[in-house]
N, C-alpha and C positions, 0 to 999 in steps of 0.2 A: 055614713061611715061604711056601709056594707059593698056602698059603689064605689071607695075607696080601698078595699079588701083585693074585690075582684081587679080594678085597675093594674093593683100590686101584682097581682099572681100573676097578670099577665104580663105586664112588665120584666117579671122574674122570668117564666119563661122565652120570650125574645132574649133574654139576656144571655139564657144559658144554652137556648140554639146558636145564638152569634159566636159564643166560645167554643161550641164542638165545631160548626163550622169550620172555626177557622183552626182547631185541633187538627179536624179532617184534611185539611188541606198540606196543613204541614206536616203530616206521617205519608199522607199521599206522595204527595214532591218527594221527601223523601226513600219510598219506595221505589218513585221510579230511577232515579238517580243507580239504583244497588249497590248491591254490600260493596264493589269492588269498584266506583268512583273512581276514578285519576288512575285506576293500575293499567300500566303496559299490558299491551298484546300477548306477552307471555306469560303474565301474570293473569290473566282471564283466563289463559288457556290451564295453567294451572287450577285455580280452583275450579273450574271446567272439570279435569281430570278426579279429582279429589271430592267431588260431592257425592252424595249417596245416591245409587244406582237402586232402580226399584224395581226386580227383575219381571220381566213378562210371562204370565202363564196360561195365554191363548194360544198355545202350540197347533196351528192347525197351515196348512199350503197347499194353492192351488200350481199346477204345474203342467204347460202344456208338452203334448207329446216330442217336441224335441228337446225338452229339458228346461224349459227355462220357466224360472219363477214368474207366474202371473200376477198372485198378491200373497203373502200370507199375514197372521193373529200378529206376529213381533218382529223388529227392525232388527237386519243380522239374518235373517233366515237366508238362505242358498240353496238353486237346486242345479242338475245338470245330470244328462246322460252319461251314462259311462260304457255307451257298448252293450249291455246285458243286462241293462236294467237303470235305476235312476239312484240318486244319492241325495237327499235332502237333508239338512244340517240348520240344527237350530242353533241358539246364541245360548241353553240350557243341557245341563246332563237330563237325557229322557232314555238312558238305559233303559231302568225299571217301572214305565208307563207303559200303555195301552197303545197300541197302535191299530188303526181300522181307514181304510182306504178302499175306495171306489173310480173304477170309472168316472171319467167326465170332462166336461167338454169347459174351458177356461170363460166361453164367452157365451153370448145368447143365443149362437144363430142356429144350432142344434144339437138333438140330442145323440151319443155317440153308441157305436154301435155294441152290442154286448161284446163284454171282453171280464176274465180272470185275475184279480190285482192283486196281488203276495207283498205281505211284509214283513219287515223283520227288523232287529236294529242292526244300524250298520258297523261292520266288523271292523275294528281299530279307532271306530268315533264314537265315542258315549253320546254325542251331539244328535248322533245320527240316525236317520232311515233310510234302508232299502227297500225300493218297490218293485216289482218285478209286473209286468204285463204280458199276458198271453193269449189270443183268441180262444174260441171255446172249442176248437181242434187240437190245445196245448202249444200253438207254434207264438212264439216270442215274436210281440209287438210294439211297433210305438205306439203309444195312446196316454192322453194325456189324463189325468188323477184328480181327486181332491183326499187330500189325507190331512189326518186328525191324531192328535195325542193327547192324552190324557192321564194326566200325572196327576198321581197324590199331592196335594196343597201341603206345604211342608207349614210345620207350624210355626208362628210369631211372637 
């Protein structure tokens, strides 16, 4: 009777893996399928639009000397020269964050030469920074940055 016992249990369990098995299989298939099956292209692009956006708070961009974005922390970031200085534009208000920035060189193949990097937030873009570069005579340079912001984590 006792080799009868254990038979059972085993029995029971094969039985009850063969059912989440095939549980698993069919919330899987189903998953891949998505919530939005059979809808038009404009109807993906809608709830596309309308799902919950989960905003980015790696604010940081490398930029070389003629302005252009190397990489930065979050998609939407922007940089570019403006004559007097640079403009970088995140996809967040970082008015009231921290802003610290250095010298630097975008890629591996050296290190850049000293230079002076001013920042500030930029005037009429809450989005924004400006950086200013100058050699260590004061005269206004191109030189390319890495800048960082550092914002209070708003709370959840």
């Amino acid at each position: 009777m006792d080799r009868l016992h254990k038979l059972g249990a085993v029995a029971s369990a094969v039985a009850i893996g063969a059912v989440l098995t095939v549980a698993g299989a069919g919330i899987a298939a189903a998953n891949s399928a998505g919530p939005h099956q059979g809808a038009s292209p404009a109807q993906h692009a809608t709830a596309a639009k309308t799902a919950i956006k989960i905003p980015c708070f790696s604010t940081w961009a490398v930029v070389n000397k003629a302005g252009t974005l190397e990489r930065a922390g979050c998609p939407g970031t922007t940089s570019e020269y403006l004559g007097n200085g640079y403009q970088v534009l995140f996809n967040r208000n970082v008015r009231h964050c921290a802003y610290v920035a250095t010298a630097g060189n975008a890629g591996s193949l050296d290190v850049p030469t000293p230079a002076v990097v001013s920042v500030a937030g930029r005037f009429g873009h809450v989005n924004g920074v400006f950086v200013s570069t100058v050699n260590l005579m004061g005269v206004e340079i191109q030189r390319g940055f890495d800048l960082i912001v550092e914002c209070k984590q708003p709370k959840v």
